[in-house]
N, C-alpha and C positions, 0 to 999 in steps of 0.2 A: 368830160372826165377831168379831174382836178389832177394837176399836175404836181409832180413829187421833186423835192428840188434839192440838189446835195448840200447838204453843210455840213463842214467839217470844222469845230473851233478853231486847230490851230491852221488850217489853212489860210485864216486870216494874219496867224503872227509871223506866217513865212516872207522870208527877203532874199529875193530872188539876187545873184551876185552881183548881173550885170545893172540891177535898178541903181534909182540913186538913192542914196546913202547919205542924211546929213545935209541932202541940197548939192551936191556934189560926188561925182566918179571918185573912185582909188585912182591910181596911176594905171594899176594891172588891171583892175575894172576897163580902163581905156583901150589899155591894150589888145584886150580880145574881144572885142570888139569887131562882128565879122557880118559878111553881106544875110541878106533872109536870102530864101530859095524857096520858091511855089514846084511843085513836079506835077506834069502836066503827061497822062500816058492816052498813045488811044490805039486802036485796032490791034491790041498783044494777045497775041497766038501762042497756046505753049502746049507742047505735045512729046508725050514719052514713051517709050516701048517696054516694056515688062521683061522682056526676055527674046532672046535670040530667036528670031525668024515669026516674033508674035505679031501680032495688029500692033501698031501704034493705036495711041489712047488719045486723045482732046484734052485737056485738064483745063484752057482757058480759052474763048471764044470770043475773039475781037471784044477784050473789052477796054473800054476810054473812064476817062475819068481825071478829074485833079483837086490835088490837096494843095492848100492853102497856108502859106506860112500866116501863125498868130493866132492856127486854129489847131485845136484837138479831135482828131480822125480815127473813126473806128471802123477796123472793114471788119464785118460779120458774116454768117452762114453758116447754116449747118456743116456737119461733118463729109468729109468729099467735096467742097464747092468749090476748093481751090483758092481759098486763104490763103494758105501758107507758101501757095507757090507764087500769087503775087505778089505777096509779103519782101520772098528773096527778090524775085526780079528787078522788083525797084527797090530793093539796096541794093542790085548788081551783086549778090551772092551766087547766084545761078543766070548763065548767061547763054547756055548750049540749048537748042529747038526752041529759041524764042522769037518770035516774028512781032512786029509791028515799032514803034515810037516812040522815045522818053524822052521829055525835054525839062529841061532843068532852068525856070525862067529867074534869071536876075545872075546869071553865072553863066562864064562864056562856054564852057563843054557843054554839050549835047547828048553824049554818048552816057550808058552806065560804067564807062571804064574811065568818064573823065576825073583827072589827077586831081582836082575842083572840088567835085563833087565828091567825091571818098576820104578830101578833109574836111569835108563838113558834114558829113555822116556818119551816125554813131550807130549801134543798132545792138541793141540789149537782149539776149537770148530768154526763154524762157527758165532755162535753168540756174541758178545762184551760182554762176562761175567766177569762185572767188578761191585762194590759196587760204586753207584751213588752219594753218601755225601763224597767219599775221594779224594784227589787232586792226580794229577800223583806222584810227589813225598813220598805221604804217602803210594799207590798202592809199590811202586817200596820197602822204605821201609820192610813194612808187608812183602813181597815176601823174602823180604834179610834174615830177622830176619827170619823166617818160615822156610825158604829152606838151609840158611847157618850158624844159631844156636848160640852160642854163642863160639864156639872155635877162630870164627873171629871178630878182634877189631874191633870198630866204626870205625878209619881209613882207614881199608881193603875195609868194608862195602861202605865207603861213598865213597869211592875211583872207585870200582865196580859198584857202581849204577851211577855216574856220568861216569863215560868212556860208561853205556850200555844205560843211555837219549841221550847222543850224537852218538851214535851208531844209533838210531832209527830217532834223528831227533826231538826230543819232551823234549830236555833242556829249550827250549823258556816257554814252557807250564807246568814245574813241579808243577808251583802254584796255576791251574787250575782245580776244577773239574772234574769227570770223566763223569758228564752229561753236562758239556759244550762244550768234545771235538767234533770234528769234526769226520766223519767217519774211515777215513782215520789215523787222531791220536789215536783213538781208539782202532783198528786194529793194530798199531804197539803195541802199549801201554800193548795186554792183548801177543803180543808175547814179549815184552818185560820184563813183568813178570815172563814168566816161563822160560827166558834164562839166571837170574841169577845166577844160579849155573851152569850154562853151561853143559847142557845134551849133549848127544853126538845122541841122535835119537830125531827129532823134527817131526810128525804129523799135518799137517793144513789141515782141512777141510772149501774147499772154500776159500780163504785168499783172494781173490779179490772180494767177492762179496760185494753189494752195494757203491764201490768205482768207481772215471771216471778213465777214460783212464792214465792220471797221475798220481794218486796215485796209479795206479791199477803196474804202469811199476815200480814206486819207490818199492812198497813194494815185487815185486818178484826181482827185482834188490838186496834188503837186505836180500831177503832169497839166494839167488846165492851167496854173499860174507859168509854167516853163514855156507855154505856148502862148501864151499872153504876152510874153517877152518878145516876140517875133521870132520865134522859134516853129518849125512845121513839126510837128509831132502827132505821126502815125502807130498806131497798134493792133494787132489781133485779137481779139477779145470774145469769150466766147460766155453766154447766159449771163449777163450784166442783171444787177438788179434793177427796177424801174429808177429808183434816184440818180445813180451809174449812167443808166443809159440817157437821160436827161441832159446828164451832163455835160455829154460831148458838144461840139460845135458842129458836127457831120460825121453824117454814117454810112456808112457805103457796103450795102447788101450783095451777096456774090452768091447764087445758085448752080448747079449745074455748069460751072465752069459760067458763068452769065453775067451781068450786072444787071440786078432787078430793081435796083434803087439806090439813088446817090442823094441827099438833102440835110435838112435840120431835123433831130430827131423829133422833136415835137408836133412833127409834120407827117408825119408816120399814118396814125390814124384817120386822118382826115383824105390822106393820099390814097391807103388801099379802100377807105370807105368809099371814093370813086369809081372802084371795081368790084364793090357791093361784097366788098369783104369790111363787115364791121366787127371794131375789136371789142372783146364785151367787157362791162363795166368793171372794173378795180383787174383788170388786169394786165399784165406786166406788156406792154408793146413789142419788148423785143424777144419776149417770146414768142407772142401772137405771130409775127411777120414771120418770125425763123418756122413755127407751124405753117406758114401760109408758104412757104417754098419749099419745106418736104413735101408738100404736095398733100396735106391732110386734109385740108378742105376740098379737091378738084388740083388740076393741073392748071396753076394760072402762070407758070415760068414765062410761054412763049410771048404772053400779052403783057407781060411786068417788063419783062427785056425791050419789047418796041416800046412802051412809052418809057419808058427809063432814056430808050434812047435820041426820042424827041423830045425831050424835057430837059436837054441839055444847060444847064444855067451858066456851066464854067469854062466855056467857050473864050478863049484870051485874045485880044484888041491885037495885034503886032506893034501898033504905034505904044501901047500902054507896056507892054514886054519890053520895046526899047529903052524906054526909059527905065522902066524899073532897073535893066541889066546897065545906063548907064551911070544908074546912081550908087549901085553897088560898084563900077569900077571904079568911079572916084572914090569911094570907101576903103577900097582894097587900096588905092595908091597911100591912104593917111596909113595905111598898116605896113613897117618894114616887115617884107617875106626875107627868111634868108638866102643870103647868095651862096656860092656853091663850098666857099670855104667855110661858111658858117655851119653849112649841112655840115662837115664832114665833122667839123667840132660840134655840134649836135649830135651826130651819133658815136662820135668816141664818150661822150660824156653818159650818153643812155646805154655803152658796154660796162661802161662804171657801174652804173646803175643794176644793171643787169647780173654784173657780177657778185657784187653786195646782196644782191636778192638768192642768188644762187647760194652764197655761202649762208646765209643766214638760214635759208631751207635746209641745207644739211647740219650745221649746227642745230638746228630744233629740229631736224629727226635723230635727235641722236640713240634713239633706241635702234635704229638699223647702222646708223656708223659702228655704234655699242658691237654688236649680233657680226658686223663683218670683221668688223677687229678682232674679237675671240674666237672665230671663224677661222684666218688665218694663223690668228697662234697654237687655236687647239691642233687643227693639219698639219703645222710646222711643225709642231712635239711628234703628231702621230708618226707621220710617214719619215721624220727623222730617227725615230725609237726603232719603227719597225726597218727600216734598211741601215742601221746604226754601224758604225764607220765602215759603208760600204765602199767609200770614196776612193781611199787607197790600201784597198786590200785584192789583192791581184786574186784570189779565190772566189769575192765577188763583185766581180767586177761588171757579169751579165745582171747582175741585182742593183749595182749605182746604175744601169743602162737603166731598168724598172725605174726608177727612181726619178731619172730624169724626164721617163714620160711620164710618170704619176705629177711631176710639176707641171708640166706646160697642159694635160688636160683639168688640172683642177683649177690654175689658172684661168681656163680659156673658159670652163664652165660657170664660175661664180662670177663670172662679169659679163657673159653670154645671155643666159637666163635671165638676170634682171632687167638687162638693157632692151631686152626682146617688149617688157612689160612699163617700161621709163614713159615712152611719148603717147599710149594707149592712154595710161592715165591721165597723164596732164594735156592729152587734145581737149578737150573742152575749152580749159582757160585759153591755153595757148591760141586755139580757133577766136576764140571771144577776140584775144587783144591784138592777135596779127593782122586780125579784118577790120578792126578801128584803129589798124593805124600808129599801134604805142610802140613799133621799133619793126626793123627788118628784121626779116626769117633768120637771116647772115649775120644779125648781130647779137641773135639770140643764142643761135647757135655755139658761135665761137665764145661767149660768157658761160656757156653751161662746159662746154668742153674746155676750156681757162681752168675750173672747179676741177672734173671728173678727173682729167689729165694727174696733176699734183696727188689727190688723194690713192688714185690706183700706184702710182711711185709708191705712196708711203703703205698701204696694204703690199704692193708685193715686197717691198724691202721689209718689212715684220717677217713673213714668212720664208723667204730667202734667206736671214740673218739667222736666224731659228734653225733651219733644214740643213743650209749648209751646213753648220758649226757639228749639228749632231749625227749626219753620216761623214762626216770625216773628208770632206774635199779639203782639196790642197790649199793651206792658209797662206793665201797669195790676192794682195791686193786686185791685181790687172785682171785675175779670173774669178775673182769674185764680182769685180764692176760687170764683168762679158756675161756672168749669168743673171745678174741685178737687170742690165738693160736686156737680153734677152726675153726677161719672164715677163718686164716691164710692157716692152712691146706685145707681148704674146696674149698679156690681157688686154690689152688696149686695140690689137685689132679681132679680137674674139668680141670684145664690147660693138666695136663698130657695126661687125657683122650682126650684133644682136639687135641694132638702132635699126639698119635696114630691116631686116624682118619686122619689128616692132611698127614702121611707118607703111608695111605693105602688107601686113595681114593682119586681122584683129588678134588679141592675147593666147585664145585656146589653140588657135590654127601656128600662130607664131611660137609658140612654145612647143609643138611637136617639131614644126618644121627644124625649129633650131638644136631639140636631141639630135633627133635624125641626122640632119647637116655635121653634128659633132662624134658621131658614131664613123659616119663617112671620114670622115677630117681623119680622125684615130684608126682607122683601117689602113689611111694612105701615110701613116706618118714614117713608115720604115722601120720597124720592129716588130710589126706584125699586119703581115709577116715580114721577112726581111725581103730589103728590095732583089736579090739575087732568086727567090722563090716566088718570084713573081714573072706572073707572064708579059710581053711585051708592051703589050696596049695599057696595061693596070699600069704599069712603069710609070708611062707617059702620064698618066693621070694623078700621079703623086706630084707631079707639079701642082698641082690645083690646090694642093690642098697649105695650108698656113702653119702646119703642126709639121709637117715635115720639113719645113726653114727652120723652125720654132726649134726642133729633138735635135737637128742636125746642129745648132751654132751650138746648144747646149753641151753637145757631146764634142764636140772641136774645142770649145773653150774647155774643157777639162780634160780632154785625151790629145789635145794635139799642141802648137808654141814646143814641139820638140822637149815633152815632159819625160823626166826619167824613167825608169821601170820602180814600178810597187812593188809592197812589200806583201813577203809569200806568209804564211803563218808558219810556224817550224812543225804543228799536228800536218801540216799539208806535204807529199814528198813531192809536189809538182803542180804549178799554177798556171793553165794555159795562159791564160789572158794577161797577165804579170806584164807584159812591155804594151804600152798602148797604139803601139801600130798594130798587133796584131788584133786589139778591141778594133780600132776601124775599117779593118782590113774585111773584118765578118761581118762586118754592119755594112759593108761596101761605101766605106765616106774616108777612103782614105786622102781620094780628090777632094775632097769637100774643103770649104773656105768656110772661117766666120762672118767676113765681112760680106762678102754679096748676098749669104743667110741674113742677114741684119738688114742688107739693102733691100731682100725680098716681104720683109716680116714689114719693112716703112713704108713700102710701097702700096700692101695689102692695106694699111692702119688707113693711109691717106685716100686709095681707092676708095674702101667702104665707107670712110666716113662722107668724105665727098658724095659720094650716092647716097647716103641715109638724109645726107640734107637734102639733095634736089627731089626725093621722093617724099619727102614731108612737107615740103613745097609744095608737090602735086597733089598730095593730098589734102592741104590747106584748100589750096584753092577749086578742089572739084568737092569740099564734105558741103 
């Protein structure tokens, strides 16, 4: 059979960063400069339960095998053969019922959780997870700053991300959006991100899909020259065309949870034609084989498996792994790693980072800053107009009560709700860049809450400034600050509360849970009913809730500081509520304090928030 062979023009005009250049390195060219790595798996067992008190299932079946850094690795199989779960295993994304061996030759960790190993592995999703408001160039960027810190100059930097656009192909389009590219520039784009520092192990899952025929032969064409660099670069790959599959340096067939075949793909036909399976003329091998383990022609899985597994070629010397691993530690010694003060100015420098990135995303969503801002101003007119100078009118004074919980639940909802919906969206990216590595969970965190924090200040002070002035509270600095930080707080752990939900439930589940939760909160907040018509147990349970610190400092800062008695209307011959002992006398908060309400409403902010990180954490690390 004549063999089909990929050409791609401009993968001849590609310059890989770390090649030479001129006859000579860049400086930053030298710099990253880092060891190869061969992974080397054998007898991995992987098994999952579907459901509470079900069979366990088999998904992988002692299987061995090793990839070769300087080559380009395709594991194949049909649908079910358990791709995707070796795929994770070795990049250590999935680590739970896995049994057998990974060794990572030229690197001294052994384990999938070595600290080694997870900086020099990248591992590219199949989906285009990229931030839709940034253009290629700010993408590329954010990746530089993030992944190579500030030991390297603007120079370096700019020098490195222009040699790795024209590497890809996507210099034309730096000025472009990442929701205007094309599929295809997309795809390079999010491997282009994570080859800035130049990893020595790259992961893709699917890298051709949703692309034609030409993009599809360009972009394995540029994964073949990044592995030619000494680079180990593995992928998922599923109906290659014959040129594609040609391409590869090794292909590694997976059936039935099984290894059916590990070699050079042009080795294919000649190998199953040993087991008088021939593949017929002009047709494509990698389909043929992928027919021949669905089992279309006869069941030949059990007899592909035992010679697959005495055909073994990539059996490693010990003496040849020594040296390999100790020619990369003289390698690593020419490379300063940082020491632990450098770490830590490394990642204040990527909070910077992080931060800038955060503002600029709310700057260019400014159609939802737009929608929240007129949001609290339209509310501040409304529910100012409608309880209008309720504030010091002793007639109605049960109606400023209304008033003050119509604030702390609209508050608590318009920053509730969103937040519930914040990390659902941005999990993809967020998973993509936390698992290669571009900064701590804890420094992402604290940059987007840097951002949130300020702007919920200046949302509730719009509508505070507004509400107050128009039902008639008392125009007095100290109790206008006490309801400012009040309402302040009051969003901000309503928000919390809505991150947690948001990192432990998907959006639909999270979104009910979170009414619900605030129907509950507003039943306990002491106005309805009042705590004196409540029965014992309910009492005790108004502790719990965030909206009853929230009503009560509300209604202390404007009924209590020993405030005079209001004014009666003269149509009125008698204003009960007129001296504000007797408003919290019936509200039962005549004990009530502002300040341990404010210590309780910090307490709740800092709890929930502190849980919505370590649960987004856990959910990083088990999606």
């Amino acid at each position: 059979m004549k063999q089909n062979t990929l050409q791609v023009p401009i993968a001849r005009e590609l310059i890989i960063p770390t090649l030479t250049i001129n006859g000579e390195q860049s400086a930053s060219m030298m710099r990253l400069n880092r060891p190869s790595v061969d992974i080397e798996f054998v007898n991995i067992t992987y098994t999952v339960q579907s459901g509470f008190r079900q069979r366990r299932k088999q998904i992988l079946r002692s299987v061995s095998g090793y990839f070769k850094s300087g080559e380009l690795t395709a594991i194949m199989g049909p649908s079910g053969a358990g791709k995707t779960s070796l795929f994770h295993i070795l990049t250590g994304f999935r680590r739970r019922n896995v049994a057998g061996s990974i060794r990572y030759v030229g690197i001294d960790g052994r384990s999938a959780g070595s600290e080694e190993y997870r900086r020099a592995l990248r591992y590219i999703h199949q989906e285009d997870k990229l931030y839709p408001t940034f253009t290629v160039n700010e993408m590329m960027w954010l990746a530089a700053e993030l992944k190579l810190g500030p030991d390297y100059t603007f120079d370096e930097k700019s020098e490195l991300i222009e040699k790795t656009l024209k590497t890809f192909n996507i210099a034309r389009v730096r000025d472009v959006r990442c929701d205007m590219l094309s599929g295809g520039q997309r795809k390079r784009l999010c491997i282009a991100v994570e080859l800035v520092d130049n990893p020595r192990v790259v992961f893709l899952d699917e890298p051709t899909t949703g692309l034609d025929s030409s993009l599809s032969a360009e972009c394995i064409a540029t994964l073949k020259i990044l592995a030619k660099d000494g680079r180990t670069v593995v992928c998922v790959i599923h109906q290659p065309s014959a040129a594609i599959y040609e391409a590869f340096d090794q292909v590694y067939f997976l059936a039935e949870g099984r290894c059916v075949y590990q070699g050079l793909p042009q080795e294919t036909v000649s190998y199953f034609k040993d087991f008088g399976l021939c593949c017929p003329l002009y047709h494509n091998p990698a389909d043929y084989v992928t027919e021949v383990i669905s089992n279309e022609y006869g069941y030949f899985i059990d007899v592909l498996e035992n010679a697959a597994s005495l055909n073994r070629t990539w059996t490693c010397h010990p003496a040849a792994d020594e040296s390999k691993c100790e020619r990369n530690r003289r390698r690593k010694r020419a490379i300063s790693l940082p020491g632990e003060t450098t770490k830590w100015m490394f990642e204040l420098h990527k909070y910077r980072i992080l931060l800038k990135r955060s503002m600029t995303q709310l700057i260019r969503d400014w159609s939802a800053v737009q929608m929240k801002i007129a949001l609290h101003v339209l509310l501040g007119i409304l529910l100012g107009t409608m309880f209008l100078d309720s504030g010091n009118d002793g007639s109605k004074s049960l109606d400023n009560v209304r008033f003050i919980l119509c604030s702390s639940v609209f508050l608590s909802y318009t920053t509730l709700m969103p937040a519930v919906l914040r990390f659902p969206l941005e999990l993809p990216v967020l998973q993509k860049e936390h698992f290669n590595n571009w900064y701590y969970l804890r420094t992402y965190f604290a940059a987007v809450s840097s951002i949130n924090i300020p702007f919920q200040v200046i949302l509730t002070t719009i509508y505070c400034g507004i509400s107050y002035v128009l039902t008639g509270q008392p125009i007095e600095w100290d109790r206008f600050l006490m309801f400012l930080l009040v309402g302040t707080l009051t969003g901000l752990t309503a928000e919390s509360i809505g991150l947690l939900f948001g990192t432990l439930l998907n959006p639909i589940n999270g979104t009910f849970i979170g009414a619900a939760t605030m129907a509950v909160m507003i039943s306990l907040a002491g106005f309805i009913p009042l705590y004196k018509h409540m029965p014992g147990f309910m009492y005790n349970l108004t502790y719990l809730s965030f909206l009853r610190y929230s009503v009560e400092a509300l209604i202390v800062a404007m009924y209590g500081f020993d405030r005079g008695k209001l004014d009666c209307p003269r149509e009125n011959d008698y204003c009960h509520y007129r001296y504000p002992q007797s408003i919290l006398e019936e509200l039962s908060m005549k004990e009530s304090r502002f300040w341990p309400n404010v210590g309780a409403l910090t307490i709740y902010f800092i709890v929930f928030r502190l849980l919505s990180c370590w649960t987004l954490k856990r959910r990083l690390s088990s999606a």
